[in-house]
DSSP file (Angstrom, degrees, kcal/mol; ACC not computed):
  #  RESIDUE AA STRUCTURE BP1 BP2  ACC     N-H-->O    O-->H-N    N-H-->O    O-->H-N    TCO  KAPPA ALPHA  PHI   PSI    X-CA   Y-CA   Z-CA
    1    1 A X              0   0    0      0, 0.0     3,-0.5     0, 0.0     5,-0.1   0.000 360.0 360.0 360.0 -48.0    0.0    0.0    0.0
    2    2 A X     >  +     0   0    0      1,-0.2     4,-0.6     2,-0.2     3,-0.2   0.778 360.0  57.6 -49.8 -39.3    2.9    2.6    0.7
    3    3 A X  H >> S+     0   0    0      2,-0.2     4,-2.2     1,-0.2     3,-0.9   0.857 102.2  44.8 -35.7 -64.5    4.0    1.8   -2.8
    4    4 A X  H 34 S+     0   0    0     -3,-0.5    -1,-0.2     2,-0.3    -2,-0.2   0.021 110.7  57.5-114.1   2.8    1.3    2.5   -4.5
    5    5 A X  H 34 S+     0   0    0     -3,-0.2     4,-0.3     2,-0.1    -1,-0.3   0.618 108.0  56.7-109.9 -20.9    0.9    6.1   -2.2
    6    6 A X  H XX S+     0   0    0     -3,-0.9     3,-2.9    -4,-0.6     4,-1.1   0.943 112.3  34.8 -41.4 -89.4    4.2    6.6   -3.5
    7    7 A X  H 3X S+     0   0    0     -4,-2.2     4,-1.5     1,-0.3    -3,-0.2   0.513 110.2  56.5 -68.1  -8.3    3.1    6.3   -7.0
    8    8 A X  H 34 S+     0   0    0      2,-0.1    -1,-0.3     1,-0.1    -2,-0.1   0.511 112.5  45.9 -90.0 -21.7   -0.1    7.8   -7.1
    9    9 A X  H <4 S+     0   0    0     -3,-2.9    -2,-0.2    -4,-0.3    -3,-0.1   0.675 122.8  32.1-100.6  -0.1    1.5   11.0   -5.6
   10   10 A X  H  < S-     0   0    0     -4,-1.1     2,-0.2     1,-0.2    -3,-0.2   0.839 108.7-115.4 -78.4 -58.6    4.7   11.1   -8.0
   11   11 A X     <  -     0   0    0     -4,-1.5    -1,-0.2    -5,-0.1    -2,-0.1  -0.591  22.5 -91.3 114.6 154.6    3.4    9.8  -11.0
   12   12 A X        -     0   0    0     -2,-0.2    -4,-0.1    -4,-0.1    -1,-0.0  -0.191  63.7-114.6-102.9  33.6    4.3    6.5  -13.0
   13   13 A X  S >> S+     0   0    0      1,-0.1     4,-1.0     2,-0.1     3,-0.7   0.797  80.4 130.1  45.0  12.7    7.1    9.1  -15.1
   14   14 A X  H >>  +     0   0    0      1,-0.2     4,-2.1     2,-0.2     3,-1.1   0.981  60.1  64.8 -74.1 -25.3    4.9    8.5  -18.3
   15   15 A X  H 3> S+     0   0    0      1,-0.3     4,-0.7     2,-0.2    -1,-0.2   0.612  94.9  59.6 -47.6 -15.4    4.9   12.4  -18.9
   16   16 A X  H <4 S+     0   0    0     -3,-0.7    -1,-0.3     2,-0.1    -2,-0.2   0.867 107.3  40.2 -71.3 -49.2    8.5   12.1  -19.4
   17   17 A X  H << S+     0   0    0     -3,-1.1     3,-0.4    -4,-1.0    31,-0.2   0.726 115.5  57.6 -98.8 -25.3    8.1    9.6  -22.5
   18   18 A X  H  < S+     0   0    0     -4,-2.1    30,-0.5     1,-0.2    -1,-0.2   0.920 105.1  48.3 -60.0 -40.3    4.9   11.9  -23.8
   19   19 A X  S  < S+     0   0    0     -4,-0.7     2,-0.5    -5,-0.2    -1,-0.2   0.073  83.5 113.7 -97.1  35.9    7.0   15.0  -23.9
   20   20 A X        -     0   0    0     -3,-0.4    28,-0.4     1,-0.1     4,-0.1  -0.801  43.4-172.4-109.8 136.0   10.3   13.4  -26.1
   21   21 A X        +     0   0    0     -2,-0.5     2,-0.3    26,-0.1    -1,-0.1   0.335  45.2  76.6-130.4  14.8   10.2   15.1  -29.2
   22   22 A X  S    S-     0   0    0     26,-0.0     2,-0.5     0, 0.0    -2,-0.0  -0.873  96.2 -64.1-118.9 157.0   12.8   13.5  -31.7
   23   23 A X        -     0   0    0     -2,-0.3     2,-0.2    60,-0.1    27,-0.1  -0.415  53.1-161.9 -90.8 153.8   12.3   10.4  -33.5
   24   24 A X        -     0   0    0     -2,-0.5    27,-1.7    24,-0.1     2,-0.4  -0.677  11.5-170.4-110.1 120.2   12.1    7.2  -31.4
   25   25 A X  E     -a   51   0A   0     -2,-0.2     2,-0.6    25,-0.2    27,-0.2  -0.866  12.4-158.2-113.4 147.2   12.5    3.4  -32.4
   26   26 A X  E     -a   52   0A   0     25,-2.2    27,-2.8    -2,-0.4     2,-0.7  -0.985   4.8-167.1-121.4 116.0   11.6    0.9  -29.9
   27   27 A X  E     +a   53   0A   0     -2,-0.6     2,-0.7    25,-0.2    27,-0.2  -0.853  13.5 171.4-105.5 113.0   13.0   -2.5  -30.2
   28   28 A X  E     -a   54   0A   0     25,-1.6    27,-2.5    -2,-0.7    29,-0.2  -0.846  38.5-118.0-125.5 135.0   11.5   -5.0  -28.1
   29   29 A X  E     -a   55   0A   0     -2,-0.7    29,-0.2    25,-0.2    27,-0.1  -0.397  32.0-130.1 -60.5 157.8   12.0   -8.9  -28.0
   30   30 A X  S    S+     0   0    0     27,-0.8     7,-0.3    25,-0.7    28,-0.2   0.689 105.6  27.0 -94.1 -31.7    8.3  -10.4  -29.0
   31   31 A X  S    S+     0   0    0     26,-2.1    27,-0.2    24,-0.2    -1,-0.2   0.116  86.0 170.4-135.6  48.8    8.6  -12.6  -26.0
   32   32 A X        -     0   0    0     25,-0.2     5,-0.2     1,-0.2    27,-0.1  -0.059  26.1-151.0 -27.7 152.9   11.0  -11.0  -23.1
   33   33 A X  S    S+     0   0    0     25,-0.1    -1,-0.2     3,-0.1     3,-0.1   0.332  89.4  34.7-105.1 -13.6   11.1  -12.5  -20.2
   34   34 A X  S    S+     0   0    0      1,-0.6     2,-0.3     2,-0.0    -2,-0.1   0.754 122.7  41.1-123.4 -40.6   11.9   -9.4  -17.9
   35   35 A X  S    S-     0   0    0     -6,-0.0    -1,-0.6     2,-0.0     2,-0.1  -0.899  87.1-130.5-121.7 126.2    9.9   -6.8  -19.8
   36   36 A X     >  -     0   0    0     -2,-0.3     4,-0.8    -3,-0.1    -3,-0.1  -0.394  14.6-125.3 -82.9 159.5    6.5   -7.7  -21.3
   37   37 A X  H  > S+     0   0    0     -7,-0.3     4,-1.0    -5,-0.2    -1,-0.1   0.705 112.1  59.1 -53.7 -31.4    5.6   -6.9  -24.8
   38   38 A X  H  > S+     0   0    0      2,-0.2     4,-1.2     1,-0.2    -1,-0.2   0.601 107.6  52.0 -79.3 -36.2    2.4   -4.9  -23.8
   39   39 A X  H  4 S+     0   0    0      2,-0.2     4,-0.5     1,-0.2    -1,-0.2   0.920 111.1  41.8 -82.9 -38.1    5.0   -2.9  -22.0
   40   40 A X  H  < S+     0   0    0     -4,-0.8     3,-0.3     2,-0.2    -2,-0.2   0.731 115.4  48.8 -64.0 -24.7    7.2   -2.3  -25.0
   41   41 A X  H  X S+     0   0    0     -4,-1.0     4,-0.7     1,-0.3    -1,-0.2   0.696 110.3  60.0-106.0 -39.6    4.3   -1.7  -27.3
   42   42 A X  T  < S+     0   0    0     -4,-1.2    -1,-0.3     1,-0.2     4,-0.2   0.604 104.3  43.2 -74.0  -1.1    3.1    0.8  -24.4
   43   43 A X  T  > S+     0   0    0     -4,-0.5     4,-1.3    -3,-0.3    -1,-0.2   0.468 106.2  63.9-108.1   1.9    6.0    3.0  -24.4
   44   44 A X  T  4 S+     0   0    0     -4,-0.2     6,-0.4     1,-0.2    -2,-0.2   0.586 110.6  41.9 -76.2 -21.9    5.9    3.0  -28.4
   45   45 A X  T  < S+     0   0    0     -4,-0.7    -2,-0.2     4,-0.1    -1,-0.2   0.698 106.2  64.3-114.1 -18.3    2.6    4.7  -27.9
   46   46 A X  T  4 S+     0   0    0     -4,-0.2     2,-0.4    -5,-0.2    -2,-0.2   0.951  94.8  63.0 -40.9 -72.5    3.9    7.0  -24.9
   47   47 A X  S >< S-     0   0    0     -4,-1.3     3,-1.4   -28,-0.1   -29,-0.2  -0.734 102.2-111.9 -91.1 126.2    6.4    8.9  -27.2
   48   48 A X  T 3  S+     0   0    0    -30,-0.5   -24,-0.1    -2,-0.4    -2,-0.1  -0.469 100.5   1.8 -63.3 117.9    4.3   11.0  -30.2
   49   49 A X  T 3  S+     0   0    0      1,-0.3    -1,-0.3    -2,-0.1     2,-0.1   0.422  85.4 156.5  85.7  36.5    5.4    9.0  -33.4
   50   50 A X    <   -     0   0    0     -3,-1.4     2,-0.4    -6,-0.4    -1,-0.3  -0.425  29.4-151.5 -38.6 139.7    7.3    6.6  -32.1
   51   51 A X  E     -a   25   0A   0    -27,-1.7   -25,-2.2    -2,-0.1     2,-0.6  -0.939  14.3-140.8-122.6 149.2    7.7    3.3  -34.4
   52   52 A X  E     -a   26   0A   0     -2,-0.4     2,-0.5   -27,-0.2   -25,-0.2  -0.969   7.0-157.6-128.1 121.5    8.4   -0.2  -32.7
   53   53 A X  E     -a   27   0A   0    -27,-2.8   -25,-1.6    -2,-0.6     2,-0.4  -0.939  10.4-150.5 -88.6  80.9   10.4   -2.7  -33.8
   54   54 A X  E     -a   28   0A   0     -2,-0.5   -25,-0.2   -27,-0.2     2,-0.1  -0.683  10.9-140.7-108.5 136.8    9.6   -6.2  -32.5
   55   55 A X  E     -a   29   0A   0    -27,-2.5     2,-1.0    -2,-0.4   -25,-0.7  -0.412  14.3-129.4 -70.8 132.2   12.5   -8.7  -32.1
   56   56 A X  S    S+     0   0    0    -27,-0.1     2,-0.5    -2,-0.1   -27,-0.1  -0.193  79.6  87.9 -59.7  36.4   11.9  -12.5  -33.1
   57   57 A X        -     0   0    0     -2,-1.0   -26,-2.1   -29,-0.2   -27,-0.8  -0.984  69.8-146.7-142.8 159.5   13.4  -13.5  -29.7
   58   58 A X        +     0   0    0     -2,-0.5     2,-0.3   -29,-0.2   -25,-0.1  -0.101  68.7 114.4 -70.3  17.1   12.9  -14.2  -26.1
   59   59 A X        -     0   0    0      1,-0.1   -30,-0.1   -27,-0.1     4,-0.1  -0.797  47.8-166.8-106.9 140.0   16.5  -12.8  -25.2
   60   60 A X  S    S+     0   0    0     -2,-0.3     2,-0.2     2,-0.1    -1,-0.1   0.644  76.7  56.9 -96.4  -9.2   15.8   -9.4  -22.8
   61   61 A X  S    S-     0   0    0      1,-0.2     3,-0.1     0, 0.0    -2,-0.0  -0.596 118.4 -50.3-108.4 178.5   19.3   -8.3  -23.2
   62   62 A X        -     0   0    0     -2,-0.2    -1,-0.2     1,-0.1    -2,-0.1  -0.066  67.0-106.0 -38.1 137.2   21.0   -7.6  -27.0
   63   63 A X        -     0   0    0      1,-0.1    -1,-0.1    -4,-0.1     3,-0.0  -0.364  34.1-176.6 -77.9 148.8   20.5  -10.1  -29.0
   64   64 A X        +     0   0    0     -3,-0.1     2,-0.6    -2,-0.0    -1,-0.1   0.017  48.8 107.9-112.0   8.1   23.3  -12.0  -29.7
   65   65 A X  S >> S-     0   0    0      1,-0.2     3,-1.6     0, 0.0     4,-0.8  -0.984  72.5-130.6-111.7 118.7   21.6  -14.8  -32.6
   66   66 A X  T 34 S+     0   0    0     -2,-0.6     4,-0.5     1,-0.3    -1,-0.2   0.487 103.0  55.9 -55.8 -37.8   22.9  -13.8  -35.5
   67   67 A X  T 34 S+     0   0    0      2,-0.2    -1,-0.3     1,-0.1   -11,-0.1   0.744 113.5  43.4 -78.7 -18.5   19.1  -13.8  -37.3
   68   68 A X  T X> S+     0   0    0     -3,-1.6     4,-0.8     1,-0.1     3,-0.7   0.813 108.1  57.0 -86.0 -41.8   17.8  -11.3  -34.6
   69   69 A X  H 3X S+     0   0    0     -4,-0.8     4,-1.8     1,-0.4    -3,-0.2   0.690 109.0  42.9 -65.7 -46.4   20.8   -9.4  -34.8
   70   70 A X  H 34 S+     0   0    0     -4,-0.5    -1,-0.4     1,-0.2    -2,-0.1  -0.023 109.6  62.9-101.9  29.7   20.4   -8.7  -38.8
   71   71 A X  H <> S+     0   0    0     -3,-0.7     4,-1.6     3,-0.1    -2,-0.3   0.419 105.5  41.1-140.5 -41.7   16.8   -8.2  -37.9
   72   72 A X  H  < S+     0   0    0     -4,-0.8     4,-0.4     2,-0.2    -2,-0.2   0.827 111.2  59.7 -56.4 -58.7   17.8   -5.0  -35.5
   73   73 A X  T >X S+     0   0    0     -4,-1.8     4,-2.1     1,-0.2     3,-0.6   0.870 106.9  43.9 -54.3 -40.4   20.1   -4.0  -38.1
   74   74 A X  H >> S+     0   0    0      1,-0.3     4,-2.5     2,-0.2     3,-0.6   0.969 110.7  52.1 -75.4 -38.8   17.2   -3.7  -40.6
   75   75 A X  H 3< S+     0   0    0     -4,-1.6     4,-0.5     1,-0.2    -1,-0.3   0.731 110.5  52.9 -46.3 -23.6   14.9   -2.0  -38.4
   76   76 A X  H <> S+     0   0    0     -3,-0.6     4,-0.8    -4,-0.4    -1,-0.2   0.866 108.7  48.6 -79.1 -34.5   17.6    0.6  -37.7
   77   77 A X  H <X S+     0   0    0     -4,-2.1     4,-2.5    -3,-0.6    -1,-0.2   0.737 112.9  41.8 -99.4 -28.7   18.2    1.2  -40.9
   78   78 A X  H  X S+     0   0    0     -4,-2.5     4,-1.7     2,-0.2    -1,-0.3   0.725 113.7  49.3 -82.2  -5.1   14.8    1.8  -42.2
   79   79 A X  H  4 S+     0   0    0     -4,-0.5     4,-0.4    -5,-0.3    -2,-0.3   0.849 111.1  55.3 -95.7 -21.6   13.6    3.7  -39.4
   80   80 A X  H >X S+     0   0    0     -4,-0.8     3,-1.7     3,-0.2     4,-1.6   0.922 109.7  48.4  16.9 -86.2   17.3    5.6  -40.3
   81   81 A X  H 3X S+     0   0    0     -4,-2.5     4,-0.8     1,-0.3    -2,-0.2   0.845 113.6  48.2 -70.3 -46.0   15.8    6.1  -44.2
   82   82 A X  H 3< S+     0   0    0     -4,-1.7    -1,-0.3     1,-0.2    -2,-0.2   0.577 104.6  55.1 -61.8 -15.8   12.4    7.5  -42.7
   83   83 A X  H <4 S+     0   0    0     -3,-1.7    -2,-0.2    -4,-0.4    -1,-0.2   0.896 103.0  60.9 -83.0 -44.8   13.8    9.8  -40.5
   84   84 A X  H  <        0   0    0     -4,-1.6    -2,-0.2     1,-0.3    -3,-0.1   0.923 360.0 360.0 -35.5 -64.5   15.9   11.6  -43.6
   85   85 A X     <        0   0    0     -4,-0.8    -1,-0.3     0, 0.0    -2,-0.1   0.605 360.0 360.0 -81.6 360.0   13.2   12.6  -45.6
């Protein structure tokens, strides 16, 4: 209960992630283990025109699988080519 008097008089920091004003990729593993998807997919919608990237993996930390990995790359790079123009 003190927790949650805590957070109900600070704030859960989502005004923070509203008010980011350059563009924003999210890359989130489809099936984290530490961090839900529903969480990742909520802070893509947090920050105004954010785009979200979702990872083929279950790994929470950088992928390290060589298919996931080129999978990152290409999201960087098109969200990269959309930002230009």
């Amino acid at each position: 209960a003190r927790y949650m008097a805590s957070l109900h008089r600070r704030g859960d920091g989502r005004e923070i992630y509203t008010s980011v004003r350059i563009p924003t990729l999210v890359l989130h593993a489809r099936d984290d283990q530490m961090v839900t998807f529903g969480e990742g997919r909520l802070l893509a919608t947090l920050v105004p025109g954010a785009k979200l990237a979702t990872l083929p993996s279950g790994n929470h930390n950088f992928p390290t699988d060589q298919h996931v990995v080129a999978h990152v790359v290409d999201a960087i790079n098109r969200f990269a080519q959309e930002t230009r123009t």
